[in-house]
C-alpha positions, 0 to 999 in steps of 0.5 A: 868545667868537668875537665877542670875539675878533673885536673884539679883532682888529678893534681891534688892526688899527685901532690898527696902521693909525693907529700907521703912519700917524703914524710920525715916520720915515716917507718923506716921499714916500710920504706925498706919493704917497699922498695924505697931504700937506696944503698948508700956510696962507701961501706956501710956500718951494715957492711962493717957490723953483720961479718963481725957478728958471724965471727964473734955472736955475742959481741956487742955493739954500740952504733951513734949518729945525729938525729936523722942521719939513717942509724934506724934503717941500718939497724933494720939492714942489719936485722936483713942481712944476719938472715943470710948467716946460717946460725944467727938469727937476727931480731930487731926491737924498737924498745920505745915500743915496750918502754917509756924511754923517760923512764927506763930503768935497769933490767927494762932491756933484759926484760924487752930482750926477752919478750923479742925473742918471745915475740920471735918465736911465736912468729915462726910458730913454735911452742919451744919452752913454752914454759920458760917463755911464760916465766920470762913474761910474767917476770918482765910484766909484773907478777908476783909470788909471796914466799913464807918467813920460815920462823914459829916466832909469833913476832915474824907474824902480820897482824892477821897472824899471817906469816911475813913475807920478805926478801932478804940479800946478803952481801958478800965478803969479796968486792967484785971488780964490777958491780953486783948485778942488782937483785931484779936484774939478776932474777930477770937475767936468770929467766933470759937464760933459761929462755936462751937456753931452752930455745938453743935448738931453735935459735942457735945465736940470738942477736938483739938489734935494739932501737930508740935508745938513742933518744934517752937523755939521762945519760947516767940511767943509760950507763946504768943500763949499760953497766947491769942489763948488757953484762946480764944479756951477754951472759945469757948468750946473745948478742946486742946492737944498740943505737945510743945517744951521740954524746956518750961518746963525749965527755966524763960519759966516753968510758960507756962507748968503750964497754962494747966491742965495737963502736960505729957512728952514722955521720951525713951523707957528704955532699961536697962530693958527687957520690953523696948528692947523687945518692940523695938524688936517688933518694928523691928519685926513688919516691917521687916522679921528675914530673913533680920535682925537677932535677934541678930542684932536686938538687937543691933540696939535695944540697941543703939538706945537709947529707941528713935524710930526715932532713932531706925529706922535711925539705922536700916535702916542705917545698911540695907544700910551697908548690900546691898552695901557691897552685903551680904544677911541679915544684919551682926553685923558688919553693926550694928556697922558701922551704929551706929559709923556713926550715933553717929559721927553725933550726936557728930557734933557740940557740944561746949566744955561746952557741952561735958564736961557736956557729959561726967560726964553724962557718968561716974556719972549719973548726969545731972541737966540742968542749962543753955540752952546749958544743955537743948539742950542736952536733946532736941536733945537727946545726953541726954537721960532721962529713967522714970516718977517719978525717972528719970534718965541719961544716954548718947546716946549709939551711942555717949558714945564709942566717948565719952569714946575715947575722955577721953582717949585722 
């Protein structure tokens, strides 16, 4: 009976261990300190972006993918590797983590730009303008200051007989090419260069890696961010990365992707090739044990995952579940296929007749040329998966393509 219990509590401290490596939502960075990242076959977006911001600090950069594809663990690489550039400091913000992304607003990035390098600064111990440093908080924060009317006229009084207190704007004669920085704005951009410049010695080029905004899905407040929070950071002399929505780079939006210096998109790991399915075989192998997951059920977690490594993980962890509760001892194929039928019912859920009309010519031909937002969102939550730089090509998500085909049928 002891021993019984023994194997019976070694087996769910097994299965526990493998569920928590392979869980989808999991931090990234963690990951990264842990030893747990594999570097992917090809260049890079790492490799492409860190040597143009040792030529040019204060370019920026625009960097789209699908949900899931690693843009948040290439940023931390980025954030990585600018340390071994000798006057570049590389600073990452997960701008979620300072801002409802529903409702962000222009000047939000100048402001989280600001407190990330504030934030910096305290963390290697330096009290370098201290002064400039409170300034930009209390302004990004909230803090107010009340200047006087300048009049004797009674009628510019309150009732109490104090005087007003008003802000007032005056435009100007010339209509500039680009628009005005809003008056926020352009009060919190002028407190970020005097913090950048105060701090020169301590931080030669500032580079801000920002996180999330990706998942904005007002895409005119995006622009608008764009527009007036990136012209007020360059000016104040950093450089930016910027992890944005995919479809900026479609439709009446493409013109926002063009405002940055470069631009660079995470596409699926390929699996048609060898390269690709034995770097998400390392993936696997390098968090949970063969004991566990057998080589042949790796590859097939591998295979329908779809070059995706969220979804490479959601799968995996999803036919280690399979495993334990039917009480096996190591994943079998037949879990891998219950994980993934279950997994592609999911992503089937919702889909519009238009769509899977589009899906399924994905599927027989190959073809996919985004026409209408609903085309768009196919790529975005990835029932569309796109392999390649240069010659790109289609394919559906192998979880979804059996459903797809069984549908034809019918």
């Amino acid at each position: 009976m002891a021993q019984m219990s023994t194997q019976l509590r070694n087996r769910r401290e097994l299965f526990r261990e493998y569920i928590q490596h392979l869980t989808p939502g999991a931090s990234p960075r963690t990951a990264v300190e842990q030893g747990l990242y594999v570097t992917p076959p090809g260049k890079t977006v790492a490799d492409r972006l860190v040597p143009r911001i040792d030529l040019a600090p204060t370019a920026t950069h625009l960097v789209v993918g699908g949900i899931g594809t690693g843009k948040t663990t290439e940023l931390l690489r980025v954030e990585e590797k600018l340390r071994s550039l000798p006057d570049v400091v590389g600073i990452y913000a997960d701008v979620s983590l300072y801002n409802d992304l529903s409702r962000m607003q222009t000047g939000g990035l100048v402001a989280v730009a600001g407190l990330a390098l504030d934030r910096y600064l305290t963390s290697v111990g330096t009290e370098a303008a201290a002064k400039e440093r409170k300034n930009f908080r209390q302004r990004a924060h909230g803090h107010t200051e009340w200047y006087e009317e300048d009049s004797n006229d009674d009628q510019d009084l309150e009732d109490d007989g104090r005087p007003f207190h008003r802000e007032v704007t005056f435009p100007g004669v010339l209509i500039p090419p680009e628009p005005p920085l809003a008056s926020g704005v352009a009060a919190q951009a002028k407190l970020l260069e005097d913090l950048v410049s105060a701090t020169r010695e301590q931080v030669a080029h500032p580079v801000l890696v920002f996180d999330s905004l990706d998942r904005m899905t007002d895409l005119a407040q995006f622009e608008n961010l764009v527009i007036q929070d990136m012209r007020a950071i360059r000016k104040a002399g950093i450089g930016a990365v910027i992890v944005g929505p995919l479809a900026i780079l479609f439709g009446i939006h493409r013109p926002v992707a063009d405002r940055f210096d470069y631009l660079y998109q995470v596409p699926a790991v390929d699996i048609g090739g060898q390269d690709g399915l034995s770097f998400l075989k390392q993936v696997l192998a390098v968090r949970v044990p063969s004991a566990i997951l057998p080589d042949e059920c790796a590859t097939s977690v591998a295979r329908f995952s779809g070059g995706v490594l969220r979804d490479l993980m959601a799968i995996g962890r999803s036919a280690g579940e399979e495993a334990y509760l039917s009480g096996a001892l190591a994943i079998e194929l037949d879990h891998v296929s219950e994980a993934t039928e279950a997994f592609g019912r999911d992503l089937m859920l919702g889909l519009t007749q238009a769509q899977i009309e589009t899906l399924q010519r994905v599927r027989t031909h190959g073809t996919f040329i985004q026409t209408s937002d609903e085309d768009i969102a196919l790529l975005a939550t990835r029932r569309v998966l796109e392999y390649g730089d240069q010659d790109k090509r289609y394919v559906v998500h192998p979880t979804i393509d059996p459903l797809l085909a069984m549908l034809a049928e019918k």
